[in-house]
N, C-alpha and C positions, 0 to 999 in steps of 0.2 A: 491501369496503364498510367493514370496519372495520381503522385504520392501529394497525398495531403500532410499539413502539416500535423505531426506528433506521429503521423505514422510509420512505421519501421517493416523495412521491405529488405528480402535474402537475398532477392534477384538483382540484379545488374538493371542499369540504365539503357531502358529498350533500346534506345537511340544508337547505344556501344554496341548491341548483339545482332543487330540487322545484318543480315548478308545480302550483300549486293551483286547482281550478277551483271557482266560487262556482254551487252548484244547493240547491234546496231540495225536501227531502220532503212532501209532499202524503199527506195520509189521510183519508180519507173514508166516511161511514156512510150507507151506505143501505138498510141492513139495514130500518129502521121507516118506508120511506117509501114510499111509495103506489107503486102496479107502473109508471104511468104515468111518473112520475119517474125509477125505478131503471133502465127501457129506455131513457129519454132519458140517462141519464149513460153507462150502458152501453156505448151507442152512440158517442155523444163517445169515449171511452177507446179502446170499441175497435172501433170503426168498423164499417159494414154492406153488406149487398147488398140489391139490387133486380132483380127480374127484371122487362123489360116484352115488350108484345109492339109490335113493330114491324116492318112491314111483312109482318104476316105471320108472320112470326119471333121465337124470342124472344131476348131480347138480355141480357146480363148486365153491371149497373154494382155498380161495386166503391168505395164510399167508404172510405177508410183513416182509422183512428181516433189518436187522440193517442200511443196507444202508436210507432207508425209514423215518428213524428219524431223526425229524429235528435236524441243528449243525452237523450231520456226511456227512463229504466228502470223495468218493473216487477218493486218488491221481494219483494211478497206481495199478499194478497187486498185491496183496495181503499187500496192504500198504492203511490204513486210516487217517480220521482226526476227531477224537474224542472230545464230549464234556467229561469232567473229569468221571460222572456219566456212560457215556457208553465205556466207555475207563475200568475202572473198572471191572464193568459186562462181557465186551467184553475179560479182559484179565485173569478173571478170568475162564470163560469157554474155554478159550485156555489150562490154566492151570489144567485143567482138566480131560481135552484129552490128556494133556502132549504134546501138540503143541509148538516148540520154537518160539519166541517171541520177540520183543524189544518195547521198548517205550519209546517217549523222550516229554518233554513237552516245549510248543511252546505258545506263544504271536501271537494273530493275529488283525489286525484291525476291533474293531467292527463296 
């Protein structure tokens, strides 16, 4: 990684070949916000189940939440890491709900 003197390297300067990927962190409080709100984000993030009965039977549906997509990472408790596209979406439906919010945008190594 790092060129010592005399020595002769083919490759490029790591420094020039890093690809950097443009995502932005999402945090969100819903700590003070009414139950009804805090299940509805909850759910957004991290997605739910249903059981119904059909035909007799009961049937199990599986909705996947925002975590599930690929490019988002959760950092910690109510803090993500967002592609631009669901960072968006994500904070528009915060906005919504009238959920407080912050977001900053970050450089990561792709």
């Amino acid at each position: 990684m790092y060129k010592t003197m005399g020595e002769e390297s083919a490759s490029p300067d790591p420094r020039e070949t890093v690809t950097a990927l443009r995502r932005v962190i999402v945090s969100y409080d819903i700590h003070h916000r009414r139950h009804t709100e805090a299940s509805l984000v909850n759910r957004y993030v991290f997605g739910h189940e249903v059981t119904a009965r059909v035909g007799g039977r009961s049937k199990r549906y599986r909705y996947r939440g925002l975590i599930h997509r690929p490019g988002v990472e959760r950092l910690g408790q109510s803090v993500l890491l967002l592609r631009e596209r669901d960072a968006e979406d994500f904070t528009g439906y915060l906005a919504r709900l009238r959920v407080p919010y912050s977001q900053e945008v970050v450089w990561v190594r792709g």
